[in-house]
N, C-alpha and C positions, 0 to 999 in steps of 0.2 A: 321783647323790644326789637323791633325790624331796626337792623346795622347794615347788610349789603343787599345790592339789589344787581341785577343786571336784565340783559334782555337777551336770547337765542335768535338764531336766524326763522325761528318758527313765530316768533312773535308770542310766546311764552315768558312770562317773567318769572325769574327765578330768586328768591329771596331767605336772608341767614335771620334765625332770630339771634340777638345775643345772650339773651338769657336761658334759652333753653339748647341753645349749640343744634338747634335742629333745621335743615333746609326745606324749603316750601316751592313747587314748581304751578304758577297759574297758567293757564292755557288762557290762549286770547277768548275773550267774551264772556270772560269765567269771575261770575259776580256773587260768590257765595262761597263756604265752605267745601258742600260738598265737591265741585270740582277740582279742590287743590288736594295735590298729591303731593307726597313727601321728595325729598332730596335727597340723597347722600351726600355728606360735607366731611363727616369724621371727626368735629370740631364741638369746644364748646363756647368759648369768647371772641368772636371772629369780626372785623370791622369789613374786610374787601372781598368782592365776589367779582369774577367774570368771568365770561365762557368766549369760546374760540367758533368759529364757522363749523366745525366737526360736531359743535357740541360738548364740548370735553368741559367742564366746570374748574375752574381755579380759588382756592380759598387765603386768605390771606387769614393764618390761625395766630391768633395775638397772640392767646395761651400759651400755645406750643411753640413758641417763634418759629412759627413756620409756616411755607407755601405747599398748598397740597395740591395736585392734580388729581381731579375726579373724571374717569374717561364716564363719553355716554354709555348708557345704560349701567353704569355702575350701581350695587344696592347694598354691598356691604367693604368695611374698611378694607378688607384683603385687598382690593383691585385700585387701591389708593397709593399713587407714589407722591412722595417725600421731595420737591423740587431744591436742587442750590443748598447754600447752609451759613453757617457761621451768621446767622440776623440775632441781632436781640429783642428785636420788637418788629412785628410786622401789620401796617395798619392798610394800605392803598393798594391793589393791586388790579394788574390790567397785561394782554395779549395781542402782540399783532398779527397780521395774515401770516407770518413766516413760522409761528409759535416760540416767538422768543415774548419770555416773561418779566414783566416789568414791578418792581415792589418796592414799597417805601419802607426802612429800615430809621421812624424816627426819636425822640428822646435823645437817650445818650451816642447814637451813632450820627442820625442826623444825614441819613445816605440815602441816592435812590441807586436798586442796584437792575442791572440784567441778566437772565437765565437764561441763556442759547437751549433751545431743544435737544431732551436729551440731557441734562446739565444735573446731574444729584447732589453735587456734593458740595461744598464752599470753594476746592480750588478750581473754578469754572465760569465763578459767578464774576462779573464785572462791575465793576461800582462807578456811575453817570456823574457827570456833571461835578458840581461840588456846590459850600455856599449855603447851606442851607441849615435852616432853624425850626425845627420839628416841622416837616413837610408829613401830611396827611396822607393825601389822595393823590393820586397818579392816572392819567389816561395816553394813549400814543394813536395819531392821525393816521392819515395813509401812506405818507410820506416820510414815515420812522419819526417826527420829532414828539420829544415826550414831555407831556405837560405836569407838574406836580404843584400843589399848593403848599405853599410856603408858610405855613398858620406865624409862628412869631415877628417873622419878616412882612405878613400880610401881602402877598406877594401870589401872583401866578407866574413860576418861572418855566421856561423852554430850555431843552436840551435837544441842539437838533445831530442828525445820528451821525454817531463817532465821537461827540464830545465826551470824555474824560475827566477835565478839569475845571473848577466853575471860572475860569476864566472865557470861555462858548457859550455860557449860560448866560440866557437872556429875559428880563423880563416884562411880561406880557401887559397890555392894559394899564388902570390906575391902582389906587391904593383899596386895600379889600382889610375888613376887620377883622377876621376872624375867617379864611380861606378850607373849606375842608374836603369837600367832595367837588372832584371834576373829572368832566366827560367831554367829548368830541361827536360832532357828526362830521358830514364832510364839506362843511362849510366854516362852522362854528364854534367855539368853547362856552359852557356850560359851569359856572361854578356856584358853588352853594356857601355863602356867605355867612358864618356862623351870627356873628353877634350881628349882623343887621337885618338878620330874617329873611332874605331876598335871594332870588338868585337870576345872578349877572349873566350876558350874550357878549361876547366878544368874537372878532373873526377869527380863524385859525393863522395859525404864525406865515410868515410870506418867505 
């Protein structure tokens, strides 16, 4: 069962299954089996995948509560670092041009937090915004603000950068049923609308 997906600067899509914890890299134009090649992820229950300009793949491993960075060409778990700590659950996750690491920590914590590059251990990690009711998915524009979906609040909320506390948190657009997966170009927010099957276009925050 395909749970993350992302896209490299090669136009490659790169995708988690969840049930088999196995990663899958399609090369553009690549309409069949034979040209998809494996991944390294190091995971086996994994909801969030993204990768960075370098290439370098980020895993959001629910299992393991935890964020994994996978560098490119990486092919087996040795060359696999251990990102931040202290998550109980980890579902959203997302990278900006600077390599600071953005993750949803939802259920019982109910936080999204931030990894400076570099960042292994929990006293490192920063915790965004506040406010929030099992937030899913998470994406960050070009201009640091960072979008997460808010699934029990039905909500897409903004933290734009440097917020702290959910009293800077803003939120986006109308009312969404079931908010889970969200993304950004550089115009626009993208969100995937669980219970109403749809997925919404809204502009990027101003």
């Amino acid at each position: 069962m395909p749970s993350g997906v992302a896209v490299d600067s090669s136009g490659s899509v790169l995708v988690i299954d969840w049930n088999t914890g196995k990663g899958y890299r399609v090369p553009p134009g690549c309409a069949s089996s034979s040209c998809v090649t494996p991944q390294e992820v190091d995971t086996f229950h994994s909801y969030g995948l993204a990768v960075d300009a370098s290439g370098n793949v980020y895993v959001a491993d629910y299992q393991d509560t935890a964020v994994k960075k996978v560098p490119l060409g990486c092919t087996s778990s040795a060359c696999i670092t251990v990102l931040g700590g202290g998550f109980h659950a980890v579902t959203g996750v997302a990278v900006d041009g600077s390599g600071n690491v953005y993750v949803v920590d939802p259920f019982f914590n109910n936080l999204v937090k931030k990894i400076p590059p570099g960042c292994t251990s929990a006293s490192c990690v920063i915790t965004l915004g506040g406010g929030f009711s099992s937030p899913f998915g998470v994406a960050v524009d070009g201009s640091g603000n960072v979008y997460v979906s808010d699934q029990d609040n039905g909500a897409v909320k903004v933290i734009p950068p440097g917020c702290t506390s959910s009293s800077c948190v803003t939120t986006l657009g109308g009312r969404f049923h079931d908010p889970r997966g969200v993304a950004v170009d550089g115009s626009d927010v993208y969100v995937a609308d669980g219970e109403s099957n749809e997925v919404d276009e809204m502009p990027l925050a101003t």
